[in-house]
C-alpha positions in Angstrom: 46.8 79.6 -49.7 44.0 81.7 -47.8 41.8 78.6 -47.1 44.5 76.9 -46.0 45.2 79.2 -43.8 42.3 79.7 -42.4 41.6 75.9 -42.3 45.1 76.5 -40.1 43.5 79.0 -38.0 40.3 76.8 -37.5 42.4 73.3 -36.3 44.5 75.7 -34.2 41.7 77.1 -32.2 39.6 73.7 -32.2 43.1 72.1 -30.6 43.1 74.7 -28.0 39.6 74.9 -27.2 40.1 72.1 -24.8 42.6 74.3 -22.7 39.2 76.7 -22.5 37.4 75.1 -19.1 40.3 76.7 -16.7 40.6 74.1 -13.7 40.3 77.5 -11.7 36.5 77.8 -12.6 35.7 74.0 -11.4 37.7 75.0 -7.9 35.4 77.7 -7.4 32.5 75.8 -8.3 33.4 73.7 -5.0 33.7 76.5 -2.8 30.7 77.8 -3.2 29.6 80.6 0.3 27.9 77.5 1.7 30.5 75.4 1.7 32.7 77.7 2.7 31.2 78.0 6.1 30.8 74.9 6.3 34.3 74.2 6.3 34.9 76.8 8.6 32.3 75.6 11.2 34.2 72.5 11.1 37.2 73.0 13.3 34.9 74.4 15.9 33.4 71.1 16.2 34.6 69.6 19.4 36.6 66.4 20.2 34.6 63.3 22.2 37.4 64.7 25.4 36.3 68.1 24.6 33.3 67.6 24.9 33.0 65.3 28.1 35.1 67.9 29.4 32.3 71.0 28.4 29.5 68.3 29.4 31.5 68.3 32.9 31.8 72.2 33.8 28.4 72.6 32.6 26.9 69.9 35.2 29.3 71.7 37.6 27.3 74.9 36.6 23.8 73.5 37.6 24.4 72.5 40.8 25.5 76.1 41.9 23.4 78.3 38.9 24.0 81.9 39.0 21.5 84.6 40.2 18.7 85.5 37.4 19.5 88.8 35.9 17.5 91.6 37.3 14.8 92.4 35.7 13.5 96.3 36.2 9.6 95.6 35.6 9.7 93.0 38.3 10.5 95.6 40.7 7.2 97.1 42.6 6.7 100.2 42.1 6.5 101.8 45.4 10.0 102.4 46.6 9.7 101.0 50.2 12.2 99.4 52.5 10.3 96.4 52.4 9.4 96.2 49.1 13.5 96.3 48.4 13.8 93.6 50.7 11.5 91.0 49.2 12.9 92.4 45.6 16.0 91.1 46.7 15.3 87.2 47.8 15.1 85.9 43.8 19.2 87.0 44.2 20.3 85.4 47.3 23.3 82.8 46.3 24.6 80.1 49.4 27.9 80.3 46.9 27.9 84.0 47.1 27.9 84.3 50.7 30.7 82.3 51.3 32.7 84.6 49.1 31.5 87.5 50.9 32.2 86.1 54.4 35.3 85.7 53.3 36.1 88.9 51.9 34.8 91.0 54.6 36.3 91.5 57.9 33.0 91.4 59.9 32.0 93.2 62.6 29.8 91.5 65.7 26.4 90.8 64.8 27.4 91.5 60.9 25.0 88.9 58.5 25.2 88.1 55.1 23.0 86.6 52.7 24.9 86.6 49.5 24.0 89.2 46.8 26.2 90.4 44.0 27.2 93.4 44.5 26.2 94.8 40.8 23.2 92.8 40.9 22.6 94.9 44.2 23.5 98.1 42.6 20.8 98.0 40.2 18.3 97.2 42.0 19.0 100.0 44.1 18.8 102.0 40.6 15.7 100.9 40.4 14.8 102.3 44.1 16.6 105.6 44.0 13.4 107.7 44.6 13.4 105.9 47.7 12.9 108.4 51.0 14.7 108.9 53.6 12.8 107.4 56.3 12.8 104.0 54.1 16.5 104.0 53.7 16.5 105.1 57.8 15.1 101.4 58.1 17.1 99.8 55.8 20.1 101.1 57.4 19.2 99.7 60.2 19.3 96.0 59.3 21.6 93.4 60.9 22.0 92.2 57.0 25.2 93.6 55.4 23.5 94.0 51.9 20.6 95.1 52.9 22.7 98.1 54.4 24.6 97.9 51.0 21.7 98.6 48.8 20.8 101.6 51.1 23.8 103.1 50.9 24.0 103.0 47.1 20.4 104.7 46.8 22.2 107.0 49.0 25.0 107.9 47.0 22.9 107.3 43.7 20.5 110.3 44.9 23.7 112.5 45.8 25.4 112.0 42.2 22.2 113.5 41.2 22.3 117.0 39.7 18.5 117.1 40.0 18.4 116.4 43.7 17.3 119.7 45.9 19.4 121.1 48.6 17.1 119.9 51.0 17.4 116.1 50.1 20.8 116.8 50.4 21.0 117.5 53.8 18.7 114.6 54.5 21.0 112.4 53.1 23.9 114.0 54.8 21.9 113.6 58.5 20.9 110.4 57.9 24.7 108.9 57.2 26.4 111.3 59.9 23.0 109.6 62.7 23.3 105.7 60.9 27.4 105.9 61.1 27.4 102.9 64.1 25.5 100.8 60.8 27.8 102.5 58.7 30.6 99.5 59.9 32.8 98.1 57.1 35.4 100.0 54.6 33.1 99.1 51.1 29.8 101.1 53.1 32.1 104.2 54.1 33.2 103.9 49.9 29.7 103.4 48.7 28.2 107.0 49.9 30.9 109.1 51.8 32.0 110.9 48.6 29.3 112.2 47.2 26.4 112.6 50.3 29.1 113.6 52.7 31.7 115.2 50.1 29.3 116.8 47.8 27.4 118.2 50.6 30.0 120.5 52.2 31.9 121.1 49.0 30.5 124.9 49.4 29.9 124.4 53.4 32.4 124.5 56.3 34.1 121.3 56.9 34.7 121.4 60.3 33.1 117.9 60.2 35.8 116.1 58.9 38.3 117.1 61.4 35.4 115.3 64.0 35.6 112.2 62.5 39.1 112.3 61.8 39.5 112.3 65.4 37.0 109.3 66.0 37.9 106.3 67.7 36.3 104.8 65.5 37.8 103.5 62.0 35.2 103.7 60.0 34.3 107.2 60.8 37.9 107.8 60.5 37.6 106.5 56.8 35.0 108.7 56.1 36.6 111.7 56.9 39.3 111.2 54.3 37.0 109.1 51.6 34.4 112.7 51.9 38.1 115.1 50.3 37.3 112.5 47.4 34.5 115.0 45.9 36.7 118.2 46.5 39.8 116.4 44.4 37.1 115.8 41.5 36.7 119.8 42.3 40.1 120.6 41.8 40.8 121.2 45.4 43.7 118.8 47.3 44.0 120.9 50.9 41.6 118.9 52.7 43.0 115.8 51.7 46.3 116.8 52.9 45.1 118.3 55.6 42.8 115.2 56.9 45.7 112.9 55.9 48.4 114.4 57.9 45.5 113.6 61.0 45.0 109.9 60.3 49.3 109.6 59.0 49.5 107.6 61.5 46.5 105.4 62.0 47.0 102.1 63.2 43.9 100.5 61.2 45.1 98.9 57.9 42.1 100.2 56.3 42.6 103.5 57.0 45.7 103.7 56.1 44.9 102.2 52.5 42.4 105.3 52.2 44.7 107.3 53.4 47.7 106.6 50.8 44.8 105.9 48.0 43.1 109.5 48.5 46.6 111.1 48.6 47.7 109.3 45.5 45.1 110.4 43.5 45.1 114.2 45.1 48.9 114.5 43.9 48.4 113.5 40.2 48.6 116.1 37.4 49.5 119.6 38.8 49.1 118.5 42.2 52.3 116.6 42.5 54.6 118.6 44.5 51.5 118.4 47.2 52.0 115.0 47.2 55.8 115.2 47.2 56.2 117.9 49.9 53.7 115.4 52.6 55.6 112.5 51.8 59.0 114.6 52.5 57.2 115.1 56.2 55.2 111.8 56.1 57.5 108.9 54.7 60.0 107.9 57.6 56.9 107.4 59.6 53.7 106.4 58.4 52.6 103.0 58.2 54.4 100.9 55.3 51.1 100.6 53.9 49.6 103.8 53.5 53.1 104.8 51.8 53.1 102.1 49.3 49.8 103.5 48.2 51.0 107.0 47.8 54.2 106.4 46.3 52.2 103.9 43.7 52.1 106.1 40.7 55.4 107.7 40.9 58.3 106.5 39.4 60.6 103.8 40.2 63.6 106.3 41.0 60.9 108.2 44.1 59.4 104.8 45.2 62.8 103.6 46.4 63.7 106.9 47.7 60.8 107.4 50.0 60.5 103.7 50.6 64.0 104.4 51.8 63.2 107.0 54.3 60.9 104.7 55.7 63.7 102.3 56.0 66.2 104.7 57.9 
């Protein structure tokens, strides 16, 4: 009885033994890491339209390429006005300067050769030890970019904790004697913060309330675009103070600065500022500098203060 039971034991294990290779194990065998990825890379393979289509854009990409990259050991080493000139032809872009022209408003006599404006930026990096004499002659270049790249040296040097005092108030000379070149809204943006602002922060700013009182816009730009360093500060006064001046400015980009400056002086525990100038302000300032004060408050103030201005 014992053999035949194990002679029972054996035939039942020999007649399962062909359940043993598990159909799971040959699956696996297939999808092996290679084949995996495989199959994965094949979706990404495109269709014939696809493809036409890609062959199309990128044929559309050579005929206007886009500026080489700038490359920082390509960049003399003596930080010159002219040298920053000639380091600046490999990035002039025909397709650049038509967006720029018509971006800008321009101002008579106003040229420009097409430059990105962050491939601009660092090459002015590059030139930040430049003097002040050099950037004297850059400023004074009919070429909008040109100006451009000065200013950002400018403001580059003034967000410097390392630069002296005395640079300082070369810097601040130099922007207050080049303002006439000084002529569009993104020039006043580039440098009046930080060689202007950063500058009087611990000086009298009697200044401001000069160029406030400009006839000319983009001096009256700068006075409020300067309070930007004393907000960073913690102080709001000047802004407030130099915006109740220019409340009523007729130039459109003024008044943008004027609302954007004040926006940004009245957030956190500055609001009621904010709220007490619009109270006098609202009815009658210019639709657009309220629309950029009243742009972070909420929807219940907006139409309050928009209302005023209705009335």
């Amino acid at each position: 009885m014992k053999k035949t039971t194990a002679g029972a034991a054996k035939s039942a294990t020999k007649k399962t033994a062909p359940a043993k290779p598990a159909v799971k194990k040959s699956a696996a065998k297939k999808i092996t890491p290679a084949k995996a990825a495989v199959k994965k890379a094949t979706p990404a393979t495109a269709s014939p339209k696809k493809t036409a289509s890609a062959r199309s854009d990128i044929s559309g990409l050579r005929k206007t390429p886009a500026p080489p990259a700038i490359r920082i050991p390509d960049v003399p080493k003596e930080a010159t006005a002219d040298n920053f000139v000639k380091a600046m032809q490999p990035y002039i872009s025909p397709t650049e300067r038509d967006k720029l022209m018509r971006y800008f408003k321009q101002d008579e006599g106003d040229q420009f050769i097409g430059i990105r404006m962050g491939q601009l930026f660092a090459l002015a990096k590059a030139f930040i030890a430049m003097p002040p004499a050099e950037l004297d002659k850059l400023l004074q270049s009919p070429v909008h970019e040109v100006r451009a790249g000065a200013l950002s040296i400018m403001d580059k040097q003034g967000r410097n904790n390392k630069t002296p005092e005395s640079r300082r108030k070369e810097l601040y000379d130099l922007y207050l004697k080049r303002h006439d070149r000084i002529n569009n809204w993104d020039l006043v943006d580039l440098a009046a913060q930080f060689v202007i602002g950063r500058y009087l922060f611990d000086k009298p700013r009697a200044v401001l309330a000069k160029l406030a009182k400009s006839k000319n816009e983009w001096e009256r730009r700068t006075a409020i675009t300067a309070t930007a360093y004393f907000i960073r500060q913690g102080e709001v006064e000047d802004t407030f103070r130099i915006a109740a001046m220019l409340a009523h400015d007729r130039h459109d980009l003024v008044q943008k600065a004027v609302g954007g400056w004040i926006r940004e002086a009245g957030k956190s525990r500055h609001r009621q500022e904010l709220l007490l100038f619009l109270d006098q302000y609202a009815a009658t300032m210019p639709r657009t500098a309220l629309r950029y004060a009243i742009e972070h408050l909420g929807e219940k103030e907006r139409k309050h203060y928009m209302g005023l201005k209705e009335k």
